[in-house]
C-alpha positions in Angstrom: 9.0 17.9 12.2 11.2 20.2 14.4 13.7 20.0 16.9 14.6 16.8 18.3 10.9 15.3 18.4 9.5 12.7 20.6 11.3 9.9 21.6 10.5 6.4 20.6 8.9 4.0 23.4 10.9 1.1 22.9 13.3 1.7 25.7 16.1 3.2 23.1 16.5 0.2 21.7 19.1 0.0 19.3 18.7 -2.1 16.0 21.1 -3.0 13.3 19.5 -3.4 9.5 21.0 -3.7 6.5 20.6 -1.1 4.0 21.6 0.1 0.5 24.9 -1.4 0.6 27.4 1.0 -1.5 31.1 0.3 -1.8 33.8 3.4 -1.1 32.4 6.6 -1.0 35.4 6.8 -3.9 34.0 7.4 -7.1 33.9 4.2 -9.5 33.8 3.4 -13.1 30.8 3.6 -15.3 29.4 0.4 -16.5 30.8 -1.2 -19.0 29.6 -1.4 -22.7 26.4 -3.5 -22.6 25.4 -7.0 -23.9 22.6 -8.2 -25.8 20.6 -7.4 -22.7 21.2 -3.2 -23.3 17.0 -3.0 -24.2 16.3 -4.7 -21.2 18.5 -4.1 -17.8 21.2 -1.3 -17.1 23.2 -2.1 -14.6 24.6 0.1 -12.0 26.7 0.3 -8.8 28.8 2.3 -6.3 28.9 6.2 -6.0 30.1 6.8 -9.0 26.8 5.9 -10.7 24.3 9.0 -10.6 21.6 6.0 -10.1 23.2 5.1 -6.7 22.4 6.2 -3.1 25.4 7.9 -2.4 26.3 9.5 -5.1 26.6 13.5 -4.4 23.4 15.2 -5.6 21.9 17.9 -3.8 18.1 18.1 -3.9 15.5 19.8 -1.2 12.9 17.6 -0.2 10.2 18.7 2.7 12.1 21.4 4.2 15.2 19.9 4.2 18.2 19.9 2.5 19.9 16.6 1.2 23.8 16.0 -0.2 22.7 12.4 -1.2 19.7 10.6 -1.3 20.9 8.2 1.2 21.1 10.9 3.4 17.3 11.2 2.3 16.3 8.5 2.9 18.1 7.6 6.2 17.0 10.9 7.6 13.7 9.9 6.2 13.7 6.8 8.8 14.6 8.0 11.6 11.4 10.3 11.4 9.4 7.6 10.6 10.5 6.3 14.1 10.6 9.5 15.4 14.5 9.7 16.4 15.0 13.2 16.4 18.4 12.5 18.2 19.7 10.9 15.1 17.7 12.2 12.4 19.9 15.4 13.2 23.0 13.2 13.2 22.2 12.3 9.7 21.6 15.8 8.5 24.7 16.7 10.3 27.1 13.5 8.7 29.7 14.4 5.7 29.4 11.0 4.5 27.1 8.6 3.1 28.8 5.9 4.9 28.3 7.6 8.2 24.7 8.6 6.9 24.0 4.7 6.3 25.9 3.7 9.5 23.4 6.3 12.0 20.3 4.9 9.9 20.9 1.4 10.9 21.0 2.2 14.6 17.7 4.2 14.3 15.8 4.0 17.9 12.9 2.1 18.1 13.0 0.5 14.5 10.5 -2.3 13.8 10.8 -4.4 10.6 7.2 -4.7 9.9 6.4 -0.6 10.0 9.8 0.0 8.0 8.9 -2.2 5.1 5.6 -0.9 4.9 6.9 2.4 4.1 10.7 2.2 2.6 9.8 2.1 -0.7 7.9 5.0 -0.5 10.6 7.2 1.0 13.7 6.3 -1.6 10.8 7.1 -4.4 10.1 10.5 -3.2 13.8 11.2 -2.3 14.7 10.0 -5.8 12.0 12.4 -7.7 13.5 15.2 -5.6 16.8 14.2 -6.9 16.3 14.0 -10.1 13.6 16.4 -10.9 15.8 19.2 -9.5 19.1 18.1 -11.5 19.0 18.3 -14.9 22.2 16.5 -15.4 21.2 13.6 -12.9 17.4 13.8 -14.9 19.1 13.6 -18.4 21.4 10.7 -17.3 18.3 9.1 -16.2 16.2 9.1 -19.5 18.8 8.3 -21.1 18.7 4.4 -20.1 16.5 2.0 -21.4 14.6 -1.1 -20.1 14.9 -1.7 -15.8 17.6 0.0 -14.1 19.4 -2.6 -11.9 21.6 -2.1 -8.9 24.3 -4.7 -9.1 25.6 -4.9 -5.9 26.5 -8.5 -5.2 26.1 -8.1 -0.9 22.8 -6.3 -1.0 19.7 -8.6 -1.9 16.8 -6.1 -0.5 17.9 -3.0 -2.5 20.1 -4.8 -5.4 20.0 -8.1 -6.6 22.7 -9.8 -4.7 24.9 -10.0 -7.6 27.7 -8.0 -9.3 27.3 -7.2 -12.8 29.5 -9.9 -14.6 27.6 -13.0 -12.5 24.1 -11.4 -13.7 24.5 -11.3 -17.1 25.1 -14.8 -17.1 22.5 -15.4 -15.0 18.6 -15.4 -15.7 16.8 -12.7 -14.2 14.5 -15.4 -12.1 17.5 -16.8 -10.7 19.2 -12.8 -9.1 19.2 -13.5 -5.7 18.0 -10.0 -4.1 14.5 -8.1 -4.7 15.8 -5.1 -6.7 14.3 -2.2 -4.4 16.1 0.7 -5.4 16.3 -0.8 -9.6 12.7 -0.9 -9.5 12.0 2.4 -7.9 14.4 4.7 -10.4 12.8 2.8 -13.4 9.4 4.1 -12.1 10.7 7.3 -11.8 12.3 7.6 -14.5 8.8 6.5 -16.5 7.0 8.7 -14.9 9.1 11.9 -15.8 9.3 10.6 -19.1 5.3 10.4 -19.3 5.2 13.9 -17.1 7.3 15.8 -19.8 5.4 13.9 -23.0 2.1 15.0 -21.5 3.8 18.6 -20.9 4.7 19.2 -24.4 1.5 18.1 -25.4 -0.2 20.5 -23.8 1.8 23.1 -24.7 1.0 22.1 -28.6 -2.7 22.6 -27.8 -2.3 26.0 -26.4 0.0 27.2 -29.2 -3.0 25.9 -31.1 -5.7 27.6 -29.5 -3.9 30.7 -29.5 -3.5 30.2 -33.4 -6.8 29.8 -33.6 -7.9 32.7 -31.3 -5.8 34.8 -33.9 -7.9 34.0 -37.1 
Protein backbone atom coordinates (compact mmCIF):
# COMPACT_ATOMS: atom_id res chain seq x y z
CA UNK A 1 0.00 0.00 0.00
CA UNK A 2 1.15 3.68 -0.58
CA UNK A 3 -0.12 6.93 -0.30
CA UNK A 4 -3.66 7.54 0.40
CA UNK A 5 -5.01 4.50 -1.77
CA UNK A 6 -8.32 4.06 -3.30
CA UNK A 7 -11.23 5.13 -1.90
CA UNK A 8 -13.93 2.87 -0.70
CA UNK A 9 -17.36 2.78 -2.89
CA UNK A 10 -19.75 2.91 -0.21
CA UNK A 11 -20.39 6.64 -0.55
CA UNK A 12 -17.88 7.42 2.61
CA UNK A 13 -20.01 5.90 4.79
CA UNK A 14 -19.14 6.22 8.22
CA UNK A 15 -19.54 3.16 10.68
CA UNK A 16 -19.24 2.89 14.33
CA UNK A 17 -17.92 -0.76 15.80
CA UNK A 18 -16.84 -1.66 18.88
CA UNK A 19 -13.39 -2.71 19.37
CA UNK A 20 -10.81 -3.92 21.88
CA UNK A 21 -12.16 -1.96 24.64
CA UNK A 22 -9.17 -0.75 27.00
CA UNK A 23 -9.61 1.50 30.01
CA UNK A 24 -7.13 4.79 30.48
CA UNK A 25 -4.28 4.87 28.41
CA UNK A 26 -2.86 5.23 32.35
CA UNK A 27 -0.94 2.34 33.27
CA UNK A 28 -2.77 -0.22 35.66
CA UNK A 29 -1.88 -2.82 38.11
CA UNK A 30 -0.75 -6.27 37.39
CA UNK A 31 -3.13 -8.99 38.16
CA UNK A 32 -3.45 -10.15 41.27
CA UNK A 33 -2.00 -13.32 42.83
CA UNK A 34 -3.94 -16.18 41.16
CA UNK A 35 -6.50 -18.87 42.39
CA UNK A 36 -6.75 -22.38 42.09
CA UNK A 37 -7.34 -21.56 38.37
CA UNK A 38 -3.31 -20.20 37.89
CA UNK A 39 -2.80 -23.70 35.44
CA UNK A 40 -5.61 -22.84 33.54
CA UNK A 41 -6.54 -18.99 32.75
CA UNK A 42 -4.34 -15.73 33.26
CA UNK A 43 -6.17 -12.97 33.40
CA UNK A 44 -5.34 -9.66 32.05
CA UNK A 45 -6.55 -6.06 31.37
CA UNK A 46 -5.80 -2.39 30.70
CA UNK A 47 -2.45 -0.95 29.24
CA UNK A 48 -0.59 -1.82 31.86
CA UNK A 49 -0.71 -5.52 30.95
CA UNK A 50 2.01 -6.25 28.14
CA UNK A 51 -0.87 -8.74 26.84
CA UNK A 52 -3.17 -5.79 26.04
CA UNK A 53 -3.75 -3.72 22.92
CA UNK A 54 -2.56 -0.66 24.01
CA UNK A 55 0.13 -1.19 25.88
CA UNK A 56 3.35 0.67 24.43
CA UNK A 57 5.46 -1.84 22.35
CA UNK A 58 7.08 -0.98 19.32
CA UNK A 59 7.32 -3.61 16.60
CA UNK A 60 7.64 -3.26 12.52
CA UNK A 61 5.23 -5.10 10.77
CA UNK A 62 4.94 -4.90 6.68
CA UNK A 63 6.70 -1.79 6.21
CA UNK A 64 5.33 -0.01 8.89
CA UNK A 65 6.07 1.02 12.05
CA UNK A 66 3.75 0.44 15.09
CA UNK A 67 3.81 2.14 19.00
CA UNK A 68 0.99 -0.40 19.89
CA UNK A 69 -0.58 -3.18 18.43
CA UNK A 70 -3.86 -1.50 18.48
CA UNK A 71 -2.42 0.89 16.30
CA UNK A 72 -1.58 -2.43 14.25
CA UNK A 73 -4.37 -3.53 14.05
CA UNK A 74 -6.54 -0.47 13.47
CA UNK A 75 -4.18 0.67 10.77
CA UNK A 76 -4.48 -2.85 9.69
CA UNK A 77 -8.45 -2.22 9.04
CA UNK A 78 -8.63 0.60 7.47
CA UNK A 79 -6.40 -1.12 4.65
CA UNK A 80 -8.45 -3.86 4.59
CA UNK A 81 -11.19 -1.31 3.48
CA UNK A 82 -8.88 0.61 1.70
CA UNK A 83 -9.15 4.07 3.74
CA UNK A 84 -5.99 5.52 3.09
CA UNK A 85 -7.37 8.86 4.52
CA UNK A 86 -7.44 7.32 7.92
CA UNK A 87 -5.15 4.64 7.81
CA UNK A 88 -2.57 7.64 7.85
CA UNK A 89 -4.54 9.13 10.69
CA UNK A 90 -3.83 6.12 12.70
CA UNK A 91 -0.19 5.95 11.90
CA UNK A 92 -0.20 9.60 12.73
CA UNK A 93 -2.39 9.34 16.38
CA UNK A 94 -0.21 9.59 19.84
CA UNK A 95 -2.74 7.53 21.43
CA UNK A 96 -4.26 4.25 21.48
CA UNK A 97 -7.54 5.77 22.35
CA UNK A 98 -7.41 8.02 19.40
CA UNK A 99 -5.93 4.98 17.41
CA UNK A 100 -9.25 2.90 18.49
CA UNK A 101 -11.50 5.99 18.07
CA UNK A 102 -10.25 6.61 13.91
CA UNK A 103 -10.61 2.65 13.53
CA UNK A 104 -14.18 2.54 14.39
CA UNK A 105 -15.11 5.27 11.83
CA UNK A 106 -13.15 3.35 9.10
CA UNK A 107 -14.91 4.22 5.52
CA UNK A 108 -16.69 1.69 3.99
CA UNK A 109 -16.55 -1.06 6.82
CA UNK A 110 -18.80 -4.13 6.35
CA UNK A 111 -19.30 -6.59 9.25
CA UNK A 112 -19.27 -9.66 7.28
CA UNK A 113 -15.61 -8.88 5.34
CA UNK A 114 -14.15 -7.58 8.86
CA UNK A 115 -14.88 -10.69 10.81
CA UNK A 116 -13.64 -12.76 8.17
CA UNK A 117 -10.33 -11.40 8.60
CA UNK A 118 -9.85 -9.63 12.24
CA UNK A 119 -8.52 -12.47 13.78
CA UNK A 120 -5.97 -12.78 11.44
CA UNK A 121 -4.69 -9.18 11.64
CA UNK A 122 -4.35 -8.94 15.75
CA UNK A 123 -2.35 -12.53 15.22
CA UNK A 124 0.17 -11.19 12.98
CA UNK A 125 0.37 -7.82 14.76
CA UNK A 126 0.83 -9.74 17.98
CA UNK A 127 3.81 -12.10 16.61
CA UNK A 128 5.48 -8.90 15.41
CA UNK A 129 5.13 -7.67 18.83
CA UNK A 130 6.33 -10.09 20.69
CA UNK A 131 8.81 -11.78 18.53
CA UNK A 132 10.74 -8.44 18.30
CA UNK A 133 10.63 -7.69 22.21
CA UNK A 134 12.29 -9.86 24.25
CA UNK A 135 10.96 -8.51 27.37
CA UNK A 136 7.15 -8.48 25.98
CA UNK A 137 8.24 -12.34 24.53
CA UNK A 138 9.61 -13.50 28.02
CA UNK A 139 6.55 -12.10 29.84
CA UNK A 140 4.65 -14.02 27.47
CA UNK A 141 6.08 -17.66 28.07
CA UNK A 142 6.07 -17.04 31.19
CA UNK A 143 2.13 -17.66 31.71
CA UNK A 144 0.51 -20.82 31.72
CA UNK A 145 -2.85 -22.27 30.46
CA UNK A 146 -5.31 -19.56 28.22
CA UNK A 147 -4.50 -16.00 28.45
CA UNK A 148 -7.80 -14.19 29.12
CA UNK A 149 -8.67 -10.56 28.65
CA UNK A 150 -10.94 -9.49 31.45
CA UNK A 151 -12.52 -6.68 30.41
CA UNK A 152 -15.99 -6.68 31.71
CA UNK A 153 -17.56 -4.06 28.51
CA UNK A 154 -15.87 -5.91 25.72
CA UNK A 155 -17.54 -9.41 24.82
CA UNK A 156 -15.93 -9.84 21.15
CA UNK A 157 -12.24 -9.36 22.20
CA UNK A 158 -12.57 -10.25 26.16
CA UNK A 159 -15.03 -12.01 27.89
CA UNK A 160 -17.42 -9.40 29.13
CA UNK A 161 -16.38 -9.80 32.56
CA UNK A 162 -13.75 -8.24 35.03
CA UNK A 163 -11.49 -10.53 36.73
CA UNK A 164 -13.12 -10.91 40.25
CA UNK A 165 -16.86 -11.86 38.54
CA UNK A 166 -14.89 -14.62 36.31
CA UNK A 167 -13.34 -16.49 38.75
CA UNK A 168 -16.46 -17.15 40.25
CA UNK A 169 -18.01 -17.79 37.30
CA UNK A 170 -17.62 -21.02 35.01
CA UNK A 171 -15.85 -20.52 31.88
CA UNK A 172 -19.21 -21.65 29.77
CA UNK A 173 -21.11 -19.08 31.48
CA UNK A 174 -18.17 -15.66 30.42
CA UNK A 175 -20.29 -13.67 28.45
CA UNK A 176 -17.84 -12.53 25.47
CA UNK A 177 -15.93 -14.80 22.80
CA UNK A 178 -12.33 -14.18 24.11
CA UNK A 179 -10.75 -12.90 20.71
CA UNK A 180 -7.69 -11.32 21.66
CA UNK A 181 -7.15 -14.38 24.91
CA UNK A 182 -7.31 -16.85 22.35
CA UNK A 183 -5.10 -15.35 19.86
CA UNK A 184 -1.87 -14.46 22.35
CA UNK A 185 -2.31 -18.13 23.80
CA UNK A 186 -1.76 -19.28 20.14
CA UNK A 187 1.06 -17.16 19.87
CA UNK A 188 2.51 -17.74 22.63
CA UNK A 189 2.40 -21.75 21.81
CA UNK A 190 3.68 -21.35 18.81
CA UNK A 191 6.91 -19.50 19.89
CA UNK A 192 7.23 -21.87 22.52
CA UNK A 193 7.10 -24.82 19.92
CA UNK A 194 9.30 -22.46 17.36
CA UNK A 195 12.16 -22.10 19.96
CA UNK A 196 11.87 -26.06 21.20
CA UNK A 197 12.23 -27.08 17.63
CA UNK A 198 15.13 -24.38 17.31
CA UNK A 199 17.29 -25.78 19.91
CA UNK A 200 16.69 -28.98 18.73
CA UNK A 201 18.18 -28.53 15.74
CA UNK A 202 20.94 -26.83 16.93
CA UNK A 203 21.74 -30.16 19.16
CA UNK A 204 21.77 -32.13 15.93
CA UNK A 205 24.26 -29.93 14.27
CA UNK A 206 26.56 -29.73 17.24
CA UNK A 207 26.22 -33.45 16.79
CA UNK A 208 27.05 -33.84 13.26
CA UNK A 209 29.81 -31.62 13.61
CA UNK A 210 31.07 -33.89 16.56
CA UNK A 211 30.82 -36.51 14.49
CA UNK A 212 32.41 -34.98 11.27
CA UNK A 213 35.43 -34.44 13.78
CA UNK A 214 36.14 -38.19 14.55
Amino acid sequence: WEGTGKKSKSGGKRHKERTLAEGPDELSEAPRATDDRRDRFHFFWKAGSPFSQWHRSRYELDGFQYVCAEQGMMHGKALLFEDGEMAELIMEAESPRKMKALGQSVRGFDEKTWKRHREDIVYRNNVAKFTQNEGLREALLATTGTLVEASPSDKIWGIGLNEDVARRTHPSQWKGLNLLGKILTRVRDEIRENSVNTQSEGRSSLEDGDEGDR
